[in-house]
N, C-alpha and C positions, 0 to 999 in steps of 0.2 A: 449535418450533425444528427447522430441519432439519440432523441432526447431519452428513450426505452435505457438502452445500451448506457450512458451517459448516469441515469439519476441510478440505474444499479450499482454502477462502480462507485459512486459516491458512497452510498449506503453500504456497500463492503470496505470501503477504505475505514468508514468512521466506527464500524462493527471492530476493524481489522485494529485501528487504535486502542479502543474499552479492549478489546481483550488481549493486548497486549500490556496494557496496564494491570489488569490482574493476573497476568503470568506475572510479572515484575514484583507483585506484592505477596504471590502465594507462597505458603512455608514450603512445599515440597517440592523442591527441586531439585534433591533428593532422599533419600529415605534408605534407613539400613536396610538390611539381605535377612529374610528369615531362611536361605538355603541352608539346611545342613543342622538348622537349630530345632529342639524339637518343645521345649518350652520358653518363650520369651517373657523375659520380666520389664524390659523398658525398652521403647522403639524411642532411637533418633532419626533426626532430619534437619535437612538445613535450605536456606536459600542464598542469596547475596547478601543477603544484610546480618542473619542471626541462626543460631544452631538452638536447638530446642530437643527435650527427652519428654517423653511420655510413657511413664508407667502403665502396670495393665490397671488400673483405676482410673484411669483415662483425664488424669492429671499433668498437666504439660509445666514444664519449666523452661523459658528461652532467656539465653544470653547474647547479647548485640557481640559484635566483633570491635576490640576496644578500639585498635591499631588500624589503620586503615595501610599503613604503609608495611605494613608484617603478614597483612595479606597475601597467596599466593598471587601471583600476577593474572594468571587468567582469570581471578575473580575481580580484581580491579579494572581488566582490559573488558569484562562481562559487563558489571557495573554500567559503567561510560555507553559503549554501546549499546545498550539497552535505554537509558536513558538518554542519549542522542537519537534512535530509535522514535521516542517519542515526542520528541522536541521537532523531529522531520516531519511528522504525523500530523500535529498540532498545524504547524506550518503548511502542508499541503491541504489541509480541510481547509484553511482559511483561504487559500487561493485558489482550489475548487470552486469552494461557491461562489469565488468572483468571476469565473471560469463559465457556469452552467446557466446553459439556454433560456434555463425557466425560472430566473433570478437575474432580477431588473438591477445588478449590480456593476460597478465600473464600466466597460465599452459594453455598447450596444452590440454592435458588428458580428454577425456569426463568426466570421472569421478572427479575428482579434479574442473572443472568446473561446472560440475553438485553440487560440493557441496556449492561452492562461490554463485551460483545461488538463491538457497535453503536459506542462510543466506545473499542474502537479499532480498528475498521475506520476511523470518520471522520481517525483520527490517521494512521493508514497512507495514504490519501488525502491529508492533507493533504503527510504527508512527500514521496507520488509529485509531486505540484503543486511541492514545493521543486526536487526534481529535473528534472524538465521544465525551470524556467525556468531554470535553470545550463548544462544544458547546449543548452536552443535559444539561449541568451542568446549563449554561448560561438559554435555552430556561425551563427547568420547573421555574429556580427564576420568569422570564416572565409571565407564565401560575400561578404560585404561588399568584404573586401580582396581578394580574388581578382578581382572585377569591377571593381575600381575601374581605371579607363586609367590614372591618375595616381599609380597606388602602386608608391613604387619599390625595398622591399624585397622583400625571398624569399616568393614566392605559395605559400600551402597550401592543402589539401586538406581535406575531411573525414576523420580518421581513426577507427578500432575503439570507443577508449574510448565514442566519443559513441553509437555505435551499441549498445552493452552498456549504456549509460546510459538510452536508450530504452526501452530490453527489461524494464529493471528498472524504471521509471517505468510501463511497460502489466502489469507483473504487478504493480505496486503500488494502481493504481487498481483494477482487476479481484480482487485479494483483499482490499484492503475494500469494495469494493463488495457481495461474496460473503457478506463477514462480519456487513454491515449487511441485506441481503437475507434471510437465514439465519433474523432475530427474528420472530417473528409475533406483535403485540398482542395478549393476550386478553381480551376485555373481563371485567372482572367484575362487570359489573348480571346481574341474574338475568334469565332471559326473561320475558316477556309472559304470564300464564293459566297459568304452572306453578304446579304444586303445591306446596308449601308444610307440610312434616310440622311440628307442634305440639308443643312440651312438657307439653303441658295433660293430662291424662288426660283418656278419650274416654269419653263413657257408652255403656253400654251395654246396650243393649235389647232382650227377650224379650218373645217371643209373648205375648199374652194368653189364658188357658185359657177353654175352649171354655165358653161356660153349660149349663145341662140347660136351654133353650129352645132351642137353636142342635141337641141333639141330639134331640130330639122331632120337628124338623120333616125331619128326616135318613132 
């Protein structure tokens, strides 16, 4: 197991959690279009939880989402993933580091370690794959209504959280990936023509003494 390789991927998974937690918390993800405007008097934005304006005084008003079931669906199906997301996170830190070399925790065994390692690197991956699809889910409706001729509400943009959202999704896959890379199988058959030490007692054998015919002809 290579302990280099090993304490990195931890240290990206647990980077790769905190920054998915504040993509999850940040307002902007995302933010109206100044395309085509040539004086703006108040910027909105929004995230999963509340939509907020901000005048050019740079005075902010946010309002929660009352309804949770009047929601569009891909902000409920966002929500959930994202927040399962970090509940995978959670879950694979804690079985990492019962997992790593250099933490005197649960089995001793390389092996046995190396395997707790391995599942949760796979958990950590799994968590980054929850996040990816929340927030590309989120960012094409974005890119969707923006292009659309016929949409006749307030066009947005991509904003930050989504991009913080990413960042924490590629240090998610990349430190378990790390952390499953890290195991090396060893087999345990023996090799082929080895030697083989015996519990048996070994005889052991002494010269024969010389005859007085062997010394005659001497």
């Amino acid at each position: 197991m290579s302990t280099a390789l090993e304490v990195t991927g931890f240290i990206m998974c647990v980077a790769s959690w905190l920054v998915t937690g504040v993509s999850l918390a940040n307002d902007y993800w995302k933010i109206s279009t100044v395309s085509g405007s040539v004086i703006i008097s108040t910027r909105q934005y929004e995230n999963l939880w509340h939509s907020c304006a901000e005048d050019s005084s740079g005075i902010a008003e946010c309002r929660d989402f009352q309804s949770m079931l009047a929601l569009p669906v891909h902000i409920q199906a966002c929500r959930a993933l994202m927040i399962i997301a970090l509940i995978l996170g959670l879950v694979s830190i804690i079985v990492s580091t019962m997992g790593m070399k250099c933490i005197n925790i649960g089995s001793r065994s390389d092996q046995s370690k190396g395997k707790i390692a391995i599942s949760g690197g796979i958990i950590f991956i799994l968590a980054g794959l929850c996040a990816i699809v929340a927030t590309s889910w989120y960012a094409s409706r974005v890119i969707s209504d923006f292009n659309d001729p016929f949409f006749g509400g307030i066009r947005f943009e991509l904003g930050t959280g989504l991009y913080i959202g990413w960042a924490g999704v590629a240090l998610a896959v990349l430190g378990g990936s790390f952390l499953c890379c890290a195991y090396k199988r060893v087999s345990q058959a023996n090799p082929k023509g080895a030697y083989y030490p015996s519990n048996k007692p070994k005889p052991v054998y002494t010269a024969a003494p010389e005859s007085e015919t062997a010394r005659a002809y001497v």
